[in-house]
N, C-alpha and C positions, 0 to 999 in steps of 0.2 A: 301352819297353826302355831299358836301359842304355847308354853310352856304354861304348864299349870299357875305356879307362882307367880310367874310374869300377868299372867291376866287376871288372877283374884287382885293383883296391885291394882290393876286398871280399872275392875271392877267397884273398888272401893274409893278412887279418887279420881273417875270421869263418867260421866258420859257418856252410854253407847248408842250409836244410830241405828234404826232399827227399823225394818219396814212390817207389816199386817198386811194382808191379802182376805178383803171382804166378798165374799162371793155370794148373790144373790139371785135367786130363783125363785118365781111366782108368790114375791111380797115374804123371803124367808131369808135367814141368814147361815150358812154354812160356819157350826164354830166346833173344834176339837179341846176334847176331855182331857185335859195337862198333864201329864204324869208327873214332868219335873216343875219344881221351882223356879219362880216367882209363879202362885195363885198354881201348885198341882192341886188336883182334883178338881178344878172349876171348868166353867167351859169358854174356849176362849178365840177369837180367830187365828189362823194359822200366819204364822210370820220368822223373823227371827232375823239376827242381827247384819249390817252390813260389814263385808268383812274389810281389811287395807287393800288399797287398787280392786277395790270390785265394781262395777258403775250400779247404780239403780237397776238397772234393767237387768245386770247379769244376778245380783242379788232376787229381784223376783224371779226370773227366770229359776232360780237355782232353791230357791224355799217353792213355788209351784211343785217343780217334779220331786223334790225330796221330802217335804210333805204331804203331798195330796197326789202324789204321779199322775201329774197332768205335765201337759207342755206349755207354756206361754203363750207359744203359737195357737193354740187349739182355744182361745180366752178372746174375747171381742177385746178391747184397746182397754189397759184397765189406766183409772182414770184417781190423781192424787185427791186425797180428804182435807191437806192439809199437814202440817206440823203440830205433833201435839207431845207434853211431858208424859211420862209414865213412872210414876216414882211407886217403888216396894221396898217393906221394911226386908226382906231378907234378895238373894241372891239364888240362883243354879248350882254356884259355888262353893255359896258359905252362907248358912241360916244367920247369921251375925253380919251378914257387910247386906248393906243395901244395895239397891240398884237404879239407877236412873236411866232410865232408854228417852231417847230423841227420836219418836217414833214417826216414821213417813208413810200412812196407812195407805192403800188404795182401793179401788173397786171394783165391780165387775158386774153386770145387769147380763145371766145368762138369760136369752131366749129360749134352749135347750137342754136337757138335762145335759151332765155330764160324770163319766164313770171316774171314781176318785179312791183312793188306795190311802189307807192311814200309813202312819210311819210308827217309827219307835218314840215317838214325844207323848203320842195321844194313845188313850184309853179308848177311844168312840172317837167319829165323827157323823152329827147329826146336824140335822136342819132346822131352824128355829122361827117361829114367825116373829118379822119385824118390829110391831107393833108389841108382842108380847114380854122382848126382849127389852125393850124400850121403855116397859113399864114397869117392869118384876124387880124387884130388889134383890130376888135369889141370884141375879146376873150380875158381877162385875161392874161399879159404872163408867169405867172404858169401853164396854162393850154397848152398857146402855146409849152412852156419850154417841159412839159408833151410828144405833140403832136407830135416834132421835136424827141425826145427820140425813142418814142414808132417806129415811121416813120423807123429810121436806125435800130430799133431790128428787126423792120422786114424785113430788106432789107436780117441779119443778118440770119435770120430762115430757 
């Protein structure tokens, strides 16, 4: 890990890569209540940053069971959204330094439920209908952006 100073530096003059994990269940979206910073108290999908020498896959593998204690394995094949910016005026860090994520979201169409365990980032984790997500202003429009996506893949399926 990082030394505090050394990554508020990073934080303020790059770019982080970052993945989201979209999990969906009979037309709904699974999002978690923020505690911290960028967007605490909204509700948001679970994700979080990639870290050096970590591959994509060890990075989901590793935000699944430490966010949602699940296992990767136990997930049908989850499937890329895309590349997309995520720019905040503030930081996790520092209410003053922004933050820029290079975010690599993906998905996940469960057939069956599954038992999911919050961590310490989130408030709640609830399930959201897609459609309404998609529509409401009170959401994020990352989330909505998400919600409109996921919407035409499954029109797609």
């Amino acid at each position: 890990m990082l030394e505090t100073d050394v990554f508020k530096t990073i934080v303020a003059n790059a770019p982080l890569v970052s993945i989201d994990i979209c999990l969906i269940h009979n037309n709904r979206i699974l999002l978690g209540k923020r505690i911290n910073e960028p967007l605490k108290g909204r509700w948001f999908t679970p994700g979080g940053r990639i870290f050096k020498n970590e591959t994509l896959q060890e990075c989901l593998r590793r935000v699944a069971d430490f966010e949602l204690g699940i296992a990767i394995e136990d997930l049908p094949r989850l499937k890329l959204m895309g590349a997309w910016d995520h720019l905040y005026e503030n930081s996790f860090i520092d209410q003053k330094i922004s933050t820029h994520y290079v975010n690599l979201p993906h998905y996940c169409i469960l057939r069956n439920g599954i038992e999911l365990t919050k961590d310490q980032q989130h408030s709640d984790l609830s399930w959201f209908d897609l459609k309404e997500v998609a529509e409401n202003k009170n959401f994020h429009e990352y989330i909505q952006n998400y919600a409109s996506l996921l919407i035409n893949l499954g029109k797609k399926l």
